[in-house]
Every structure is written in structure tokens, then in C-alpha cells.
C-alpha positions in Angstrom: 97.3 80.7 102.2 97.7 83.6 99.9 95.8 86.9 98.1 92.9 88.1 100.6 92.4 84.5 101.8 95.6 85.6 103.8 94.3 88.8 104.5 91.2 88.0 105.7 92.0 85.3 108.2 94.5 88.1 109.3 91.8 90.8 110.1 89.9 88.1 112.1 92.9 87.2 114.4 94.3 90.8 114.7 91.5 93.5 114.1 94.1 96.3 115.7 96.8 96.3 113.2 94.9 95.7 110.3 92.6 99.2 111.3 95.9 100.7 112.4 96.9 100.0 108.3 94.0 102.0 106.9 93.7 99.6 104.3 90.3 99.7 103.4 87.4 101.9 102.6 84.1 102.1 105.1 82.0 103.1 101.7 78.8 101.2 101.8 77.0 100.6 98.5 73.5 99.7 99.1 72.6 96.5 97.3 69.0 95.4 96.9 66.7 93.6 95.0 62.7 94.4 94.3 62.0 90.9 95.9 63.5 88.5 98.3 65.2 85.4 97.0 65.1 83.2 99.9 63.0 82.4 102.8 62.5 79.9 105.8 61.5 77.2 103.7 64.8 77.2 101.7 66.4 74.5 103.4 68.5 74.1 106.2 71.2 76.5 105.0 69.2 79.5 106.0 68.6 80.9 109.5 66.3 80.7 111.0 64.1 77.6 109.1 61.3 75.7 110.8 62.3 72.3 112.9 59.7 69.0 113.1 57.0 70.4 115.1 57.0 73.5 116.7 60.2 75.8 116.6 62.9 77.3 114.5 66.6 76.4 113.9 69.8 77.5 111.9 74.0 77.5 111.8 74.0 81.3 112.5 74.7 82.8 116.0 71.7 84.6 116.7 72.0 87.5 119.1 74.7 90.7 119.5 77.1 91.2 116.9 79.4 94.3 117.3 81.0 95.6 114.0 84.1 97.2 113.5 84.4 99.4 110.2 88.1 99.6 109.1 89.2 103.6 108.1 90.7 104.9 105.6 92.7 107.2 107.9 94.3 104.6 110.0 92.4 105.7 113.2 90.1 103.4 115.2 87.8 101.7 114.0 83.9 102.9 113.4 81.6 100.7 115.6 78.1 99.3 114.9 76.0 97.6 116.6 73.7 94.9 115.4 70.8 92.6 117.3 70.1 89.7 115.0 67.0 87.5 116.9 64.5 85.4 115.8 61.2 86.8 115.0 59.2 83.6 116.5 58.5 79.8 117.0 55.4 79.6 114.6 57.2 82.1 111.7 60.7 81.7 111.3 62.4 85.1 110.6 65.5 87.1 111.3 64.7 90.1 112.6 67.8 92.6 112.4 67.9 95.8 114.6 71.7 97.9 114.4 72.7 101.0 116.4 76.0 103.1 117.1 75.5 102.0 121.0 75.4 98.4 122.0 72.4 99.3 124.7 70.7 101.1 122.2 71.3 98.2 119.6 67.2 97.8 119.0 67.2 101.2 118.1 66.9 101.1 114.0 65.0 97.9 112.3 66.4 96.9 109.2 63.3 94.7 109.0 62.5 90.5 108.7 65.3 88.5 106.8 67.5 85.6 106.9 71.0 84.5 106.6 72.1 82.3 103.8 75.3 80.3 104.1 76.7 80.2 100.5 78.8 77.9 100.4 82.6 77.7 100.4 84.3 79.9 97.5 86.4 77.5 95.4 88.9 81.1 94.5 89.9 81.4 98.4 88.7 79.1 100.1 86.6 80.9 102.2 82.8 80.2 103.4 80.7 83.0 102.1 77.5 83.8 104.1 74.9 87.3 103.1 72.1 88.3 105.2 68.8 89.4 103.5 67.3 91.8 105.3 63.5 93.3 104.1 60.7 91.5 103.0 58.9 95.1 101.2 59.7 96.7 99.0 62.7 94.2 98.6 65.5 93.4 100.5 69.1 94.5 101.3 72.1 92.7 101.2 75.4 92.4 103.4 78.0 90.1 102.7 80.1 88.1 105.0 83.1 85.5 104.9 85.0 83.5 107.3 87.9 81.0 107.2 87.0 77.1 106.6 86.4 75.8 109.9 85.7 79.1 111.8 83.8 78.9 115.2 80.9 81.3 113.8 81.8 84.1 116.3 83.9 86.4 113.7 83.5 87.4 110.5 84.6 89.6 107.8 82.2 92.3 106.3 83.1 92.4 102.5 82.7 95.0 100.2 80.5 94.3 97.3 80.8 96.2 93.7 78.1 96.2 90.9 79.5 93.9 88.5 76.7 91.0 88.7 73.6 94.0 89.0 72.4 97.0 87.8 73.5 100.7 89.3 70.5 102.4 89.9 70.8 106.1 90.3 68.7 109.5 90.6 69.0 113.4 91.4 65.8 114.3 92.9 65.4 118.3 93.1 69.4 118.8 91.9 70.4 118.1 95.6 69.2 114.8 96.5 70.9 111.5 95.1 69.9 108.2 95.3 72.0 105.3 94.3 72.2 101.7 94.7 73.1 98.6 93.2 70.4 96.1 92.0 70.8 92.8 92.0 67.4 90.9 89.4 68.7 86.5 91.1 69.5 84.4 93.4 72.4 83.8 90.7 73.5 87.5 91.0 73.9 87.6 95.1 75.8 85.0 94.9 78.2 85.9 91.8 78.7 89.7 93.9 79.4 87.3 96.8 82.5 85.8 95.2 83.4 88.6 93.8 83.4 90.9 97.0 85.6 87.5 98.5 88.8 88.8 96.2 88.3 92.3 97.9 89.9 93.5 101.1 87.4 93.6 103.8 85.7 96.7 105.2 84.8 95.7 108.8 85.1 92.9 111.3 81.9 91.6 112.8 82.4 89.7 116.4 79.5 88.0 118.2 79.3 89.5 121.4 77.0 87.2 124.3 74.0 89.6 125.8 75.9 89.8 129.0 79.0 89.7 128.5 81.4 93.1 129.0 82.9 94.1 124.8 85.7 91.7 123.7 87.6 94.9 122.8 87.9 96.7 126.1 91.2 95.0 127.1 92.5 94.9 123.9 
């Protein structure tokens, strides 16, 4: 195991020390695209899909995730909370809802999505997953890897560049700025995918059961 193949399966077995490094950035670049590329009827590689009959399915843990950003500083870790549920049994969605609390983790809705299991990158090895999240005007994008053969409760949050879209970018009024990072395929989410694979990781995501006390608090 070498490059960040080794470092990633690292920050999943010891979140402490590798927050403790100040390693990485917490920057978030906002990727999007002006329409979503996939949907429930995709295939069976996106959660949730429709099942025969009545009902929805999918590889993904649905439920609490709790996410741990990574400083720059070396101090503890930023913490996030996300709700990722199913929308419903007739019309298959993701619905994602993330908070800085974990009881107020339906507080802001990031709208209807789904997650996508890309596949295993063939540079390191690792499984590369990306939730869409948005339906209008377009979605948003976070990317997400994990160690062949993980249980599907721990993941890493990568941080994604530009290279495969457009940087969008605008001064409104000389003291508002927005900027983002476009992504025009299917093709291109996936190409920033594996490319954000050969970066060190900016956060730790850990599914956390609904009534179960935080996996950190004796740690």
C-alpha cells in the first residue's frame, strides 16, 4: 500500500493523529453542474433506486453520518453533521439534511439527490463514491473514498480541484464573490473523482446509528 492509498486507509483507522498532524486543508470548493447527471433509474449502483414492486433500495448506509473536517492548525477536528434518508417508497430519492449539532442534523436541506458508487480507482485502489445533491437549479457534489472491502460505515471526504470543469467566478457590488467549479458530464464527476483520490483527504465521515451515543466520546 503506498501514496494516499496509505494515507487514507490511515485516517479511517486513526482519525486522532491524523487531525493532530494538521495535514490538510478544510477549504471547500463548491462543485456543481446546471443539471443532474444521474437519477433512480440509473441502475443499481445508485442509492436509493426502485426494487420489483413497491419500495426503494441501495449499497449506501442511509441515516446519521457525523463528519470530521481535518485543520490546518493541528487542533480538533471541525464537526458536521449530516441526515441522509430516503425521500419515499413510490419516488426514490436521497434527501440530505447537515447541521453543526447532531440533534439539530435536519436543520439545513441540501435538497433531493443520490449517491453514486464509482467504481474502484485503478491509481489506488480505492472505491470512489460522490453524492449529488439538488435536483434545481443543478446539483452539488461531494466526493467520497474508502478502502476495497470497507464495511460502508467510514469514509474519507476528498478534496476536489477544477481540473476536469470550468471555475466560475463573480464580484457582485465589489464586496460579494461567488465562485465555484463547474463540472458540463457525467465524464467530468467522475475524472475530478480520481483526481481528488491522489489528494490527501479533508474530513472523515463515520456513520453514526440514530440511537446510538457519538463513536468519538471515548476516544
Amino acid at each position: 500500500m503506498t501514496g494516499w492509498r496509505f494515507a487514507i486507509a490511515l485516517a479511517l483507522l486513526a482519525l486522532p493523529a491524523c487531525a493532530s498532524a494538521g495535514l490538510y486543508s478544510p477549504g471547500d470548493l463548491l462543485i456543481h453542474s446546471d443539471l443532474p447527471f444521474w437519477s433512480d433509474s440509473s441502475g443499481s449502483y445508485v442509492t436509493p433506486h426502485p426494487i420489483e414492486g413497491i419500495g426503494c433500495d441501495g449499497d449506501f448506509r442511509l441515516g446519521v453520518w457525523k463528519e470530521s473536517i481535518f485543520r490546518e492548525d493541528g487542533g480538533a477536528p471541525d464537526l458536521r453533521w449530516w441526515r441522509v434518508h430516503n425521500y419515499g417508497s413510490f419516488h426514490c430519492a436521497a434527501v440530505f439534511n447537515v447541521s453543526d449539532e447532531r440533534d439539530g442534523s435536519y436543520g439545513d436541506r441540501k435538497g433531493f439527490g443520490f449517491v453514486i458508487a464509482l467504481g474502484r480507482d485503478k491509481a489506488t485502489g480505492l472505491d470512489l463514491f460522490v453524492w449529488q445533491m439538488g435536483m434545481i437549479p443543478g446539483s452539488e457534489y461531494r466526493f467520497l473514498a474508502a478502502p476495497a472491502g470497507g464495511d460502508g460505515t467510514r469514509y474519507t471526504v476528498l478534496q476536489a480541484d477544477c481540473s476536469a470543469g470550468t471555475l466560475r467566478s463573480s464580484h457582485v457590488g465589489g464586496s460579494f464573490i461567488t465562485t465555484y467549479c463547474s463540472l458540463a458530464s457525467e465524464a467530468a464527476v467522475r475524472a475530478t473523482a480520481r483526481a481528488a483520490a491522489k489528494r490527501p483527504p479533508k474530513a472523515l465521515l463515520r456513520y453514526v446509528d440514530d440511537n446510538a451515543p457519538d463513536p468519538d466520546e471515548d476516544e
